[in-house]
N, C-alpha and C positions, 0 to 999 in steps of 0.2 A: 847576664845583663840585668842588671839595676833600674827599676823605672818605678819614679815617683812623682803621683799624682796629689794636686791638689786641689780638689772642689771648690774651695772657698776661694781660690784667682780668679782676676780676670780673664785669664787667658783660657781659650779653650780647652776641651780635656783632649780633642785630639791635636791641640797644636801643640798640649805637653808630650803628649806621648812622642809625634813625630821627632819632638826637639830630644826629647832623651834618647832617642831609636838612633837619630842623628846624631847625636853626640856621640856616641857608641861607634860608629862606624870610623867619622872622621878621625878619633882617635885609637882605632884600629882594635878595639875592645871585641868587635866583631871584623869577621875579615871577609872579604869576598869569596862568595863560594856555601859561605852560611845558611842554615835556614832559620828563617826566624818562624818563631811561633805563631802556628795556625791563628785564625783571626776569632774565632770562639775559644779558645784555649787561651787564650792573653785578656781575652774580653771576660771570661771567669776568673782568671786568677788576680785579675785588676778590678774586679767588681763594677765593670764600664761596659755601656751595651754594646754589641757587636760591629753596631753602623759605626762608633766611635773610632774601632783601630780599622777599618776596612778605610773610613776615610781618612786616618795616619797614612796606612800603609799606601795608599791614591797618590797624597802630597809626596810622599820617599820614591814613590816609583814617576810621578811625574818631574823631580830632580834628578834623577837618574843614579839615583839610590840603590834602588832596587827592581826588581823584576816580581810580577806578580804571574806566576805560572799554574793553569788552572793543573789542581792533581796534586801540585807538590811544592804550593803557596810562596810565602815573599823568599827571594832568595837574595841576599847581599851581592849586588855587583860593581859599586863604587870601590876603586885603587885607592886607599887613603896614603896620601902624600906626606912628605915633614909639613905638617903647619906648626913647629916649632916658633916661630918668627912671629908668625901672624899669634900665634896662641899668648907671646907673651906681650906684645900691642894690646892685645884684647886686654890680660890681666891688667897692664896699664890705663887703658881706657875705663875700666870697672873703676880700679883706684881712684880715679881721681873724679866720678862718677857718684860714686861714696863721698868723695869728700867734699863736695857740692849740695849732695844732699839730691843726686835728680835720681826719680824713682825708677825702678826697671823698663818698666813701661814707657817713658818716656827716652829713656836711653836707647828703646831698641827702637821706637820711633824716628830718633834721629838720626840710628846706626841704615835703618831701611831706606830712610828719603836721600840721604848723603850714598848709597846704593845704587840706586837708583839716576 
């Protein structure tokens, strides 16, 4: 699994991690049944302090991501479905997002509140 962070975003560092951890799954990179890496052993390898992926992993298990099992840590429990459909709406919504010129940030603001 691939997870890259950017300090200089606005976005938190644990809403990046979550969103990559997330991305991962839904796209079936990771599968149910997984363990993901201890919450110091991700926090060393990513040079991020530990509170950082504990409160990743908080947000992924309070979506029903994952399981936080003391002993033998985040374990993947989300079924990832075809989001073939929705995946390519998304790219289409990015496209034309792009060509607008509205920044991500703003995009996922709008993608949240029309959510909602």
């Amino acid at each position: 699994m691939l997870i890259r962070l950017d300090p200089a975003s606005g976005v938190a560092l644990f809403d990046q991690l979550a969103g990559n951890i997330r991305a991962s799954i839904v796209s079936g990179r990771v599968r149910p049944g997984e363990r993901l890496p201890a919450a110091r052993e991700l926090a060393a390898s990513l040079d991020v302090n530990v509170h950082t992926v504990l409160r990743a992993y908080q947000e992924l298990r309070d979506e029903g991501l994952i399981e936080l099992r003391r002993g033998r840590g985040a374990v993947v429990v989300h079924d990832p479905r075809d989001y073939s459909e929705l995946t390519a709406a998304i790219e289409a919504l990015v496209a034309q997002a792009r060509a607008h010129e509205v920044p991500p940030a703003a995009l996922a603001a709008l993608i949240r509140e029309a959510y909602q």
